[in-house]
N, C-alpha and C positions, 0 to 999 in steps of 0.2 A: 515483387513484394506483395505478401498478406491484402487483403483487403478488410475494411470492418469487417467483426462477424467472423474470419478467418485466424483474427490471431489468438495465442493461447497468453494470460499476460500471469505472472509471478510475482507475490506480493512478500515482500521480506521487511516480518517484526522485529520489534527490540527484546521479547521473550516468547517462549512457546508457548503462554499459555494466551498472549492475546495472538499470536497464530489459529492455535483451540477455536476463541472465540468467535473471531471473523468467520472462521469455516462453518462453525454451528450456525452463526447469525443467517450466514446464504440457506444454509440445507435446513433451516425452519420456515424459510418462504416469506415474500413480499406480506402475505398477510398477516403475517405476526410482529417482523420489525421491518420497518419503511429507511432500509439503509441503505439499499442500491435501486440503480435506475432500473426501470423495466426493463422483462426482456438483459438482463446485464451478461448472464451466459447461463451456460448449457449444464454445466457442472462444475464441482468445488471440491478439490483435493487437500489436506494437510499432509503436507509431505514430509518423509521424516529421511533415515531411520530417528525416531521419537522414544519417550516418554510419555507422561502426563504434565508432564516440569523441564524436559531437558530434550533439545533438539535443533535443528533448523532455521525452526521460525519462520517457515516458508510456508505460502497458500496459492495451488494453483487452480485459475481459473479458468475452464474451457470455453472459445468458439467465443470470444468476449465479442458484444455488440455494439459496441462503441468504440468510433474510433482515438485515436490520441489525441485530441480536441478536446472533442467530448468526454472522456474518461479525467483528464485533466483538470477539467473545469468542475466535475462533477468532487472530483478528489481534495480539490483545492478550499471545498464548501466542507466537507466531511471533516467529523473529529478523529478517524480513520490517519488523517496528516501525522497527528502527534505522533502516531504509535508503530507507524510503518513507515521506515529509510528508505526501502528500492522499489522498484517497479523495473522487473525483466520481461523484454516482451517477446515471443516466440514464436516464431514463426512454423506452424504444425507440417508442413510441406520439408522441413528441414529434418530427415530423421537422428532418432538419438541412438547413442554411442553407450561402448558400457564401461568404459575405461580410456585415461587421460590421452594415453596413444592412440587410439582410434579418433578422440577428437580433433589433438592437432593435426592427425592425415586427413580428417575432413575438412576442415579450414584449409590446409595448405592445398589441396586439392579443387577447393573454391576459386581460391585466390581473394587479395585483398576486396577490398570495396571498390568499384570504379576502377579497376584495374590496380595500376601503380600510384592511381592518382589520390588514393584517398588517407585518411591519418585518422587512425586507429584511436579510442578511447577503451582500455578493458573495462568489463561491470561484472564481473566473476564471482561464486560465491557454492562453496566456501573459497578465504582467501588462497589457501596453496592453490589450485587450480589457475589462478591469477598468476600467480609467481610461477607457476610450470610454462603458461605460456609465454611470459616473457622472457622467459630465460630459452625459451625451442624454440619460439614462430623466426622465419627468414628474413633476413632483411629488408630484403622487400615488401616485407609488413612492416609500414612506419608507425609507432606507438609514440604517444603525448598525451596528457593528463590535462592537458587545457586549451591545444591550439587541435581539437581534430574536428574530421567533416561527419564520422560515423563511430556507431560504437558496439564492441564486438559484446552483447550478452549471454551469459552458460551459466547454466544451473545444474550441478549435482547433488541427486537425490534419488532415494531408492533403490539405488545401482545403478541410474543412467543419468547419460550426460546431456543434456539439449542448450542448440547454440543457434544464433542470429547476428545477423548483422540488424543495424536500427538508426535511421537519420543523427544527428546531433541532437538536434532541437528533442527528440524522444526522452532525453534523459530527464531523470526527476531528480532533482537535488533540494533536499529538505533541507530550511531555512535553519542554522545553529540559531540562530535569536528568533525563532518562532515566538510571535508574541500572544499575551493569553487575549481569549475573548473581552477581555473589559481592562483597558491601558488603565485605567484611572480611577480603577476597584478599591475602597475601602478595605478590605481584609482580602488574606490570604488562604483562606480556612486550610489545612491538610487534617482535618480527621477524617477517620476511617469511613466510607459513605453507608448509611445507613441499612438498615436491614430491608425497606425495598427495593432499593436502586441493587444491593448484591442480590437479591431476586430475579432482578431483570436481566443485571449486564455483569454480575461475578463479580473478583476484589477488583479493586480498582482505587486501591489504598494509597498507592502512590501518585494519583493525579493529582491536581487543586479541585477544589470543591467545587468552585464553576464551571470548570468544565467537565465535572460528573454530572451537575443537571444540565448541562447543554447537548451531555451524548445522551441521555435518559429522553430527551424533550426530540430529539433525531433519532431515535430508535421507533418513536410513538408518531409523530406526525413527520415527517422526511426534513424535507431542505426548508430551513425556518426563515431562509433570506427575505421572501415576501411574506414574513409571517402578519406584520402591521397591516398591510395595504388588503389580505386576505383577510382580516378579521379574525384569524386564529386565535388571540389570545385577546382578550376583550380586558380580562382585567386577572390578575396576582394578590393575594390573601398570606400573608407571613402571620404564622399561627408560633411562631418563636422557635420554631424547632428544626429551622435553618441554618447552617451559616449563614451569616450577612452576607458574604457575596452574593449566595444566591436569590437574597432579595433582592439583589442591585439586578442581578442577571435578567430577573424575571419583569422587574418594574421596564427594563428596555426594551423588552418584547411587549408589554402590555401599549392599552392606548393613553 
């Protein structure tokens, strides 16, 4: 198995254009927006076949320096969570395929995980490649959807196919009741975010309005967890031209 530093990790949005986004944010550099950890990786692909509006939804990252820990934890603090379902991780020592049957002969030619001894979770994408393999791989590839030890991740894009095998515990599974930043928020705001924040970070129409100045405020200063104790935000000024949420938002980061 990969070591940090060695794996290649695939990040799968809800639409292309926050695909778009995330790849711009890396390829504009640490100095501009403070959204990944140092050192995160090597390079940043959007992977298509695309559009500007219609695609994949996929972002790959190379030679990522973090391991699953760390990348985890860093992920877990990011507003990044809302907007991206999977995390496929790949392993660059594994080469890629350019069609479904060359993948299942390299799989079948692997052999399962731990021999016979392991239980199979797929993480496939797109979905027919999922359903190709369950309907080909042998028997002796045991498949479960909740009781397995590892899980087999493929990503097809740009004409090829790239696959891993990845511990259990590797999978990301985003919470359905992801809860918003402030349980016990006054307002909901949904209008449209204003003409700085689409400066900074593009539409972003369908979020809640808290968590547009929370990714505005993690785009400019990073991970806001120790924002009190660092003194980053000393004090918040509501000039009326806010949602109210985002006075709430700002009054709990101030002192």
């Amino acid at each position: 198995m990969a070591e940090a530093g060695s794996w290649d990790v695939v990040f799968h949005g809800s639409h292309q254009s926050q695909a778009y986004r995330l790849a711009r944010m890396f390829q504009r550099g640490p100095t501009e927006w403070k959204v990944f950890p140092p050192d995160f990786a090597t390079a940043c692909t959007e992977l298509g076949p695309r559009t500007d509006h219609k695609g994949p939804n996929l972002v790959l990252f190379e030679n990522v320096g973090l391991d699953q820990g760390a990348l985890m934890e860093w992920f877990s603090k990011s507003f990044l969570r809302r907007h991206f379902t999977r995390i496929y991780w790949l392993d660059p020592r594994v080469p890629a395929v350019s069609s479904r049957e060359e993948l299942l002969s390299a799989i079948i030619a692997h052999g399962p995980p731990e021999g016979d001894g392991g239980v199979l979770r797929l993480l496939c994408t797109p979905k027919p490649v999922q359903q190709y393999l369950q309907d080909h791989l042998p028997l002796n590839f045991e498949l479960h959807p909740v009781n397995y030890t590892h899980v087999l991740s493929v990503v097809e894009a740009d004409g090829w196919l790239r696959w891993s095998y990845m511990p259990a515990q590797w999978l990301y599974k985003q919470r359905p009741d992801e809860p918003s930043f402030l349980t016990d928020a006054v307002a909901h705001a949904v209008n449209k975010v204003d003409e700085a924040l689409q400066l900074v970070y593009g539409d972003l129409s369908h979020s809640k309005a808290v968590n547009k100045v929370d990714e505005a405020l993690q785009l400019v200063y990073g991970d806001l967890t120790h924002s009190k104790s660092s003194g980053a935000f000393k004090c918040a000024i509501d000039l009326g031209a806010a949602p109210g949420a985002w006075t709430m938002y700002l009054a709990a980061l101030s002192e």
